[in-house]
Phi, psi and omega in degrees: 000115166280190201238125166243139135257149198206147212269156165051053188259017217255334221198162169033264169296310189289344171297316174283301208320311156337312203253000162244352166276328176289328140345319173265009179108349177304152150272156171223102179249108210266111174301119131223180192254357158224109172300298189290339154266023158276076215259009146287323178278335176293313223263306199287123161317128177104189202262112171232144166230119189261126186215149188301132158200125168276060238261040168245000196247054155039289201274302174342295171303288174331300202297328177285338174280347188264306170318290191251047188289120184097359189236129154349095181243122201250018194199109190255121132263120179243098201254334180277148170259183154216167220256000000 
């Protein structure tokens, strides 16, 4: 099964994007920077793992890039900004 991973996925672009990869079959590992008031994303179907990420925040990006150091990523949208 491949893999995307995908940033600012809580909401909008990143939010479909979420929901047709997964759709297709995809693992999804959807970035936002608060999971628990993500209540579209939590809600969407299929193997999604939804995790904290700031891309305004350094240590945030480290911590999350060291959790999934090594394991195979076969698709990046990085769709969060900052303001």
């Amino acid at each position: 099964m491949p893999t995307a991973f995908i940033t600012g996925a809580n909401r909008g672009l990143g939010l479909e994007f979420t929901k047709q990869y997964a759709a297709d079959g995809w693992r999804v590992i959807a970035a936002c920077r608060d999971p628990g008031n993500a209540d579209a994303l939590n809600a969407t179907d299929g193997v999604i793992q939804v995790e904290a990420m700031d891309v305004d925040d350094e240590a945030s990006v480290t911590a999350l890039a060291e959790k999934f150091k090594g394991e195979a990523i076969d698709l990046l949208i990085n769709n969060a900004g900052i303001y």
